[in-house]
ROZALUM-477038 format. One record per atom (N, C-alpha, C): x, y, z. Coordinates in steps of 0.2 Angstrom, whole numbers, plus 5000, padded with zeros to 4 digits. Each point is the difference from the previous one (the first is absolute). Layout:
N
XYZ
...
This chain:
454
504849565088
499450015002
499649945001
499650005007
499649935000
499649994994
499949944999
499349994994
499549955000
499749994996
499449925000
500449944998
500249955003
500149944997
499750004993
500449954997
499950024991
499549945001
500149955002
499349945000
499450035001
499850055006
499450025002
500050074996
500450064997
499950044995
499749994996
500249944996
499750004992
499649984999
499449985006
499349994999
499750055005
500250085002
499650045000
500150064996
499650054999
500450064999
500050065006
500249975005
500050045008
500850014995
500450085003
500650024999
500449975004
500649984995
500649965000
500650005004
500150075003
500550035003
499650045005
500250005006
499750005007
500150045003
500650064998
500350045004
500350005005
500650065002
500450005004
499550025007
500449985006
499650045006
500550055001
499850015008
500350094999
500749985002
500149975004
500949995002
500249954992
500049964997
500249994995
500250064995
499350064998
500150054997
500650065001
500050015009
500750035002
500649964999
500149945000
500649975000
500350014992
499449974998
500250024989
500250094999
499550045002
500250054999
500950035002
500149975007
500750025006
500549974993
499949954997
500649994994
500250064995
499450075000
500250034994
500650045004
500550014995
500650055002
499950075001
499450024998
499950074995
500750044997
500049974995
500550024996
499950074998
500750064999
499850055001
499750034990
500349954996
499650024995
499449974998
499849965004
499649954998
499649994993
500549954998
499949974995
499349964999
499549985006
499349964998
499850034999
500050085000
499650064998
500049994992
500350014997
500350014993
499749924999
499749965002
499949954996
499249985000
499550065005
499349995000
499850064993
499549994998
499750054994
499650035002
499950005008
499650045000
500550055007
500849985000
500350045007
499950025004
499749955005
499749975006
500850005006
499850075004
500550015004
500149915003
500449975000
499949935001
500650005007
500450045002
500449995005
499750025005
499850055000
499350055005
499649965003
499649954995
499649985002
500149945005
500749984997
500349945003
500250005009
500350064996
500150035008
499450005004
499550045002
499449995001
499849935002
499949954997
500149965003
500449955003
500550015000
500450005005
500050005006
499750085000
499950025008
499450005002
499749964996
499149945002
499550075001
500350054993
499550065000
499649984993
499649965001
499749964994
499650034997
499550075002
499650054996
500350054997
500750035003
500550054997
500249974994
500149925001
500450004992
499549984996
499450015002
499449974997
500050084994
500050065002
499950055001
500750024994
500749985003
500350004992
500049984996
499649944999
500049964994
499450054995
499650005003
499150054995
500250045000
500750065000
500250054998
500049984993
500449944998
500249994993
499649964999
499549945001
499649954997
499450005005
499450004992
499349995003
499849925000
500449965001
499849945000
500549955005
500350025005
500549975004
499749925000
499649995005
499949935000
499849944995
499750044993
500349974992
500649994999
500550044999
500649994999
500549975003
499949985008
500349975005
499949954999
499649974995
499649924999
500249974991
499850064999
500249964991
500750054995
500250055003
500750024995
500549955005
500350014989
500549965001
500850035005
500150025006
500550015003
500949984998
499749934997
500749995001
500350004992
499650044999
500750024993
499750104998
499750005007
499950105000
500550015008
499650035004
500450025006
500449965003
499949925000
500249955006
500749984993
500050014995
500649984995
500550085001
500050045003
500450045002
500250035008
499649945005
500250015006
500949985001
500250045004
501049975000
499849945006
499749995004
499949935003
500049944994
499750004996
499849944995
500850004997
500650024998
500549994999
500649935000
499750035007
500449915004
499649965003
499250015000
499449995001
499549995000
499550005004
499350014998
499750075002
499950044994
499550075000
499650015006
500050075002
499650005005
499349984997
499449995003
499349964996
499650075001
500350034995
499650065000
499250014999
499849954996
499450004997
499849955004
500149965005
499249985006
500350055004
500450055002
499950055007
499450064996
500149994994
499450054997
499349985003
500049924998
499449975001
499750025007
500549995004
500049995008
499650075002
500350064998
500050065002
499350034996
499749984994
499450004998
499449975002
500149935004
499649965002
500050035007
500750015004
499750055007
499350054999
500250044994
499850065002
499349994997
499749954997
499549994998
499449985006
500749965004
499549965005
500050035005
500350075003
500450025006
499550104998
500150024994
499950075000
499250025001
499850055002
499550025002
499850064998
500750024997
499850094998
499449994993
499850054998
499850004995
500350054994
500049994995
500550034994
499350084999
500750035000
499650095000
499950034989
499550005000
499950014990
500450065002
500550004994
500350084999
499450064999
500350065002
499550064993
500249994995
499250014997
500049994991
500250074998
500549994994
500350044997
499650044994
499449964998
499550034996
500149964992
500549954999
500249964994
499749945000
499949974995
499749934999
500449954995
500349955004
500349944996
499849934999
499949984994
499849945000
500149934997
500349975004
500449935000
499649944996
500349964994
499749964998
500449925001
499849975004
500149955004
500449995008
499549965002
500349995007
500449965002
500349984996
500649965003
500750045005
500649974999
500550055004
500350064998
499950004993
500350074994
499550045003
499249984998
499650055001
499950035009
500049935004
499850045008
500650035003
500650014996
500650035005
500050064996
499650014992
500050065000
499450035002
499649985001
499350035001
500250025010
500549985004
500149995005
500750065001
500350014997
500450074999
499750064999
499349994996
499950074998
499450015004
499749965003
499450015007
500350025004
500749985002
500350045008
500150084997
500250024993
500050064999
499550044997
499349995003
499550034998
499449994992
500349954998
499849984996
499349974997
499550034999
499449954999
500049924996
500049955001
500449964996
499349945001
500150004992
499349944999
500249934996
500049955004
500549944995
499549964999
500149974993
499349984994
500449944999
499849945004
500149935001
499449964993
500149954997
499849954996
499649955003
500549985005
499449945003
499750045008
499849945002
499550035004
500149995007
500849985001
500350025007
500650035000
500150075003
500750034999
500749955002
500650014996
500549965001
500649974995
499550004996
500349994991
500549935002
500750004999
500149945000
500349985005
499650025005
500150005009
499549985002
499749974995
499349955005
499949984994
499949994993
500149944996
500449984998
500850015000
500549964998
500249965005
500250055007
500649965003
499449965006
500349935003
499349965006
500250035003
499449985005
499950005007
500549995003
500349934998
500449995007
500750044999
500350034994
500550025000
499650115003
499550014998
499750045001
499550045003
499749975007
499350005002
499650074996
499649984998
499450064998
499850055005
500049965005
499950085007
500550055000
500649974997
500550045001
499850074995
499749974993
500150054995
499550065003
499549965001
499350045002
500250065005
500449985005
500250045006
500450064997
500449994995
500550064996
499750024998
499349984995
499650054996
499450045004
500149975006
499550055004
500450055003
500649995000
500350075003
499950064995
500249974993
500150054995
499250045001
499649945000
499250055001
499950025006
500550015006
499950055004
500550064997
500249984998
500550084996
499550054995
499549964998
499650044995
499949974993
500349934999
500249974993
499449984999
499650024995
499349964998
499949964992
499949935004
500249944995
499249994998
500149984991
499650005000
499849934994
499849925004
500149974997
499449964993
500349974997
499449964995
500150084994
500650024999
499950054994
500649984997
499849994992
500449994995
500450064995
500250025004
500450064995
500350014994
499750004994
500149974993
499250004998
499749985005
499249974999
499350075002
500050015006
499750015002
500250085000
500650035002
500350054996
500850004999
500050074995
500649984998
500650055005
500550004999
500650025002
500050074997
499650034996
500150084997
499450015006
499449974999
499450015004
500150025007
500349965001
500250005008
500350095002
500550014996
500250084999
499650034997
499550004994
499650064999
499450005001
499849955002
499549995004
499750005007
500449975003
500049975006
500750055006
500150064995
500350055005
500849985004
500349944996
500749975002
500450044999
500550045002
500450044999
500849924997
499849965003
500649954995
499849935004
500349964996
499749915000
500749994999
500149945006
500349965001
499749924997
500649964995
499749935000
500349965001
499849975006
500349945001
499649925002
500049984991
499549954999
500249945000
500750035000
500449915001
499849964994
500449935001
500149964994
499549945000
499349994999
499849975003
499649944993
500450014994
499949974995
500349944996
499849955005
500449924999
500449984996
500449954997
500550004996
499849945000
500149954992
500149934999
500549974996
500249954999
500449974997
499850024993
499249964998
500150004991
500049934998
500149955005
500049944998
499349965001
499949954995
499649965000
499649985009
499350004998
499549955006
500250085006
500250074999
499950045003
499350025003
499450014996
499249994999
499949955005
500149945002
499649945005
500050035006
499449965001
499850005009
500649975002
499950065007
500549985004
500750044998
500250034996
500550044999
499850084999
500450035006
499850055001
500650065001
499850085001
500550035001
500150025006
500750025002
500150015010
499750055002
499750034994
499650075002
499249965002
499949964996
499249995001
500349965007
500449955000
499849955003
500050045010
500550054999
500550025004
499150065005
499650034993
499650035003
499649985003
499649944996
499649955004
500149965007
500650005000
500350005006
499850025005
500350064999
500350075008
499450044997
499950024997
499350065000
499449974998
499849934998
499349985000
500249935005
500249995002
500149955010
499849924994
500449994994
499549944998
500349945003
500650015007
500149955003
499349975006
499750065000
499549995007
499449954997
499649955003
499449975000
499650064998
499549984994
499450034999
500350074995
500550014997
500350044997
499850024995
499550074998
499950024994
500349994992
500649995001
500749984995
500249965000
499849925003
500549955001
500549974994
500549985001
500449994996
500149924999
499949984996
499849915000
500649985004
499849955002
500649955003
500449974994
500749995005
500549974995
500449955003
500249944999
500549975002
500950005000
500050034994
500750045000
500250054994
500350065004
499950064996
500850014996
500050054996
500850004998
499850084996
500850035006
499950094999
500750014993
499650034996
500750034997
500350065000
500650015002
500250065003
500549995004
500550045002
500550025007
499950055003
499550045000
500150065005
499449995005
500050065003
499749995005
499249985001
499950044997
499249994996
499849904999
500749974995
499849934998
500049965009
500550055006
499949965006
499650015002
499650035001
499150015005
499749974995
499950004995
499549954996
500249925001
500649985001
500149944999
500149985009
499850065006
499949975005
499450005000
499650054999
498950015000
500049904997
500450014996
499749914996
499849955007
500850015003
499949945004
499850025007
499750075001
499450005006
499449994998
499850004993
499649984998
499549914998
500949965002
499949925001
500349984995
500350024993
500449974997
500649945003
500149964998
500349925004
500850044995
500050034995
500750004997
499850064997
500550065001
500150074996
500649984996
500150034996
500650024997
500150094998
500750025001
500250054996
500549974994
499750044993
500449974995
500450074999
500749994999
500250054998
500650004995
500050044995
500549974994
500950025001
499950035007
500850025002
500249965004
500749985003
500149985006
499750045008
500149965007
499750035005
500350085001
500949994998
500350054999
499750054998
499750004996
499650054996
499350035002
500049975004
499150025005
499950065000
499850054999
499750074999
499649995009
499949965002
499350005005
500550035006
499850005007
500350025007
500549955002
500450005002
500449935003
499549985005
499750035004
499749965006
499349994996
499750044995
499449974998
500149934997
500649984995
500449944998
499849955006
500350025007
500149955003
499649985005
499550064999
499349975004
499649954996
500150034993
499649934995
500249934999
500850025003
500149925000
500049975007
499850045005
499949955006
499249994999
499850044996
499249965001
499849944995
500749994997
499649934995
500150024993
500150084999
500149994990
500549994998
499949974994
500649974997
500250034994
500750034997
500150024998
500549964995
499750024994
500249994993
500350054996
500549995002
500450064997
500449964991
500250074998
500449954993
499250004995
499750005001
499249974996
499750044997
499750004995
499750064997
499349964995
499450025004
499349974994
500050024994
499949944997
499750044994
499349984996
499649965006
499449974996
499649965008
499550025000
499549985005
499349954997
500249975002
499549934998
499349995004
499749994996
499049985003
499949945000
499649985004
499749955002
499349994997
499649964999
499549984996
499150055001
500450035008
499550054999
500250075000
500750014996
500250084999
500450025006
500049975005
500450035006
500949984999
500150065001
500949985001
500249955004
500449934997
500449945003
500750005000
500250034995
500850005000
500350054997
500850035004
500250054995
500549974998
500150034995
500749944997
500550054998
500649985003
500650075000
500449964994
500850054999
500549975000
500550035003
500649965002
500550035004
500450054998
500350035005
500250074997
500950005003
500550024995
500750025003
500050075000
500450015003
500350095002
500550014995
500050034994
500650054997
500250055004
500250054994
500150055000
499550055004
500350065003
499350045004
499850034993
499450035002
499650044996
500050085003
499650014997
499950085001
499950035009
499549945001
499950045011
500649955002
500649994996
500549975003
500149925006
499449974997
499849945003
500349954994
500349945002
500149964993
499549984996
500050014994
499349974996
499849925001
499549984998
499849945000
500149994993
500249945001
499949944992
499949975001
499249974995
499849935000
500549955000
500149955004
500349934996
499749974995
500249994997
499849944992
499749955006
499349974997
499949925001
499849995006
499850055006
500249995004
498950035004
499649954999
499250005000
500049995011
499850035002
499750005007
499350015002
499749965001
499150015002
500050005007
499750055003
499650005005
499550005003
499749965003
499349995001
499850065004
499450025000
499850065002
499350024997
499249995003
499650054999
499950045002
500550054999
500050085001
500650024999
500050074995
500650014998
499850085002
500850035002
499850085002
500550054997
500050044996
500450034998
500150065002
500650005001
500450065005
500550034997
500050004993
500550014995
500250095001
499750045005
500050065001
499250044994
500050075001
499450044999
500150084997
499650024995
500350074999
499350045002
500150054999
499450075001
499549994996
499450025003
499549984998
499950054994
499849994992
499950054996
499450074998
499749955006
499550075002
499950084998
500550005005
500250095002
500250034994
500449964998
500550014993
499550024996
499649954998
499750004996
499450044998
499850055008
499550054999
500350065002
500550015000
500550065002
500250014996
499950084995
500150014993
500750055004
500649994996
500550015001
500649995005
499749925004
500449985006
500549964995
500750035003
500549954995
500349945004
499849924995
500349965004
500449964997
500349965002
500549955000
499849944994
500449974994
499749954996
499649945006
500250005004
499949925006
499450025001
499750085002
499650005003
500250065008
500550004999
500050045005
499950105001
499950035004
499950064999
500950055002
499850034994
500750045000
500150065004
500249985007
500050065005
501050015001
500050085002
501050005001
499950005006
500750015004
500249995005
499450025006
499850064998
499550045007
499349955001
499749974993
499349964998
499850034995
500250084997
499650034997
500049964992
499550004998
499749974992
499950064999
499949984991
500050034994
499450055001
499550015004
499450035003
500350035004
499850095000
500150035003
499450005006
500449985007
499649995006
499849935004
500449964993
499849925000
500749975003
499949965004
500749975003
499849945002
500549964998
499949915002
500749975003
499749955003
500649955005
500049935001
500349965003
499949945002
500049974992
499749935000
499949974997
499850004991
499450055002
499950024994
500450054996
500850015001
500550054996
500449945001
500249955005
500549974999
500049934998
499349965000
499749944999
500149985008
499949934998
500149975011
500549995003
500250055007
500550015005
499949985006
500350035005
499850005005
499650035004
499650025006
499650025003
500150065001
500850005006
500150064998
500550044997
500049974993
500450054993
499450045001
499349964998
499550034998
500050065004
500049985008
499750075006
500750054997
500449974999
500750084996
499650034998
499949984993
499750034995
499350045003
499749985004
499250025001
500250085003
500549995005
500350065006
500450044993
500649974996
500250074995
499450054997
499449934997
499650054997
499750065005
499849995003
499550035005
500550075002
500749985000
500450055002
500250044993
499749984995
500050054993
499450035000
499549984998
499450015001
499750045007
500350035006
500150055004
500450034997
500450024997
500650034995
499350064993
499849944997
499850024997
499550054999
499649975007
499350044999
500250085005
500449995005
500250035001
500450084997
500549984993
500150054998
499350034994
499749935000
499450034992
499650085005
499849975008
499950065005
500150065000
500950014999
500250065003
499750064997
């Protein structure tokens, strides 16, 4: 797929990747075999007829397969951009064998971005069924359930925190990997379906999750609040100006514009930043750094590249843009400068033993072995758990010691009528693990109320 020169990317946040055109998209699609068991199938969470579609465009019938993809996802043009493909449906294409995969996830893009900019119909609200469900968070867990149970009549009320629908779809992931138009455009469809979002409410705060049902007439709550509670090392000069979490820095970011002139949130200037973390989350914070002007990013990370938790192609988009990667390295102390702001972090080097438990080799400090990095600004990316909120004012929600909420297979929690997904049952995943989980609940939760009816 064409994209932005890495030189002239990493000083805008204009989107990275350009998209196929229409004869490129038929030629990528003409490679799928349609295998007769199709095995991509089994590899999406959300079993997205993915041959069908392929087909479809193929025969440059670009709004029919537009058409089978929103059978199974309320988010197509999301997840054509940011799931990880090549270890879900494109890691089980029989092309990628002796190969390269058919590129399942930009013909997604391609076929959402048609129909965006080509359709004209308008989305018909179902008839209301006479029940009322109410979704607590709008990220991808909450809008794919709140979007399953609208097409079937559902009155669905989703009770967002911040004060723009989108959860970690408009302040986690950038611009350039993300356009904000795009989220906006999904969440307007869901409010042609009848989904009524309802932002700036803190649920835990303002009410609680029993209230919402015995008061507020919710026949069942859905929660998907996601994990939006930062994580840090624990080591020394953590407290200094200038070190921050990839949650603050990352929302400041993309949901407060603090790269734009005249910014109500500006984020101080730095001259060289350094992310700690490998996964994806530590790549968009350590590329925002150097759109932002930093002369030297770094990623510190205490496993080999091997090890990278992050996307391959996000890895490799970061290093055509200039970050430099310190792998083997692990801080353990951040140093101030005479007026309290972060100057240096000072590591030490790390070997790979034996694996550990997620089956990665573990890190071993080497003896003796001191590493300073210069850097006013440090970013931790160490990963994030669920916020304790909910937990905390929801008398008999059972959770997890980390933090997490204890839902079984369908979503259903220890609350009868209460059902959770994404994020905040499993800690931070994917976008669309989460939209799984959003669509099983919804499809328990129609189960549910359903039979309490009969």
């Amino acid at each position: 797929m064409p994209s932005q020169a890495p030189d002239i990317r990493n000083k805008n946040f204009d989107e990275v990747a350009l998209g196929y055109s229409a004869d490129a998209a038929i030629d990528e699609a003409k490679r799928c075999l349609g295998c007769k068991n199709r095995p991509c199938v089994s590899g999406c969470p959300v079993n997205i007829r993915i041959p069908d579609f392929i087909a479809k465009v193929a025969a440059g019938e670009f709004e029919e397969a537009y058409q089978v993809i929103a059978k199974s996802s309320s988010l197509p043009a999301v997840c054509g951009r940011v799931c990880p493909q090549e270890t879900q449906c494109e890691s089980k294409c029989v092309r990628g064998i002796k190969g390269e995969p058919v590129a399942i996830g930009r013909l997604e893009r391609f076929v959402a971005d048609y129909h965006n900019s080509h359709s004209t119909a308008k989305i018909t609200k179902p008839e209301s069924n006479g029940h009322k469900v109410a979704v607590i968070g709008s990220g991808p867990s909450g809008l794919a359930c709140a979007g399953d149970l609208a097409k079937k009549g559902y009155d669905v009320t989703v009770f967002e925190a911040l004060h723009v629908a989108g959860g970690v779809l408009v302040y986690g992931i950038p611009e350039f990997r993300l356009p904000k138009s795009i989220v906006s455009k999904e969440i307007e469809g869901l409010k042609e379906l009848g989904v009524k979002i309802c932002t700036n409410t803190v649920i835990g705060k303002t009410m609680s999750v029993q209230e919402l049902m015995s008061e507020e007439g919710f026949e069942a709550v859905f929660i998907g609040s996601g994990a939006g509670l930062p994580r840090f090392m624990g080591i020394p000069g953590e407290n200094l100006k200038g070190v921050y979490s990839a949650n603050e820095f990352l929302t400041r970011v993309n949901l407060m514009k603090a790269y734009k002139e005249g910014s109500d949130t500006p984020i101080q200037k730095f001259r060289s930043a350094a992310v700690v973390g490998g996964g994806n989350v530590a790549m968009d914070a350590a590329r925002c750094a150097k759109r932002l002007g930093a002369e030297n990013v770094y990623i510190v990370y205490r496993r080999s590249e091997a090890e990278l938790p992050a996307r391959a192609e996000e890895v490799e988009h970061a290093k055509e843009e200039g970050i430099v990667f310190r792998t083997l390295t692990n801080p353990v102390q951040i140093l101030s400068d005479e007026n309290g702001f972060a100057c240096k972090l000072v590591c030490k080097e790390m070997v790979l033993g034996e694996p550990d438990a997620s089956g990665r080799r573990r890190p071993i400090e080497k003896p003796d072995s001191n590493i300073e990095i210069d850097c006013d600004c440090v970013i931790m990316a160490i990963g994030t758990s669920p916020n304790p909120l909910i937990k905390s004012t929801t008398e008999g929600l059972e959770t997890q010691k980390w933090g997490g909420i204890v839902a079984n297979e369908t979503g259903k929690t220890s609350i009868e009528g209460v059902y959770a997904g994404g994020d905040a049952v499993t800690g931070a995943a994917t976008v669309i693990l989460a939209m799984g989980a959003g669509k099983t609940a919804a499809k328990a939760i129609d189960e549910y109320i359903s039979a309490k009816n009969k």
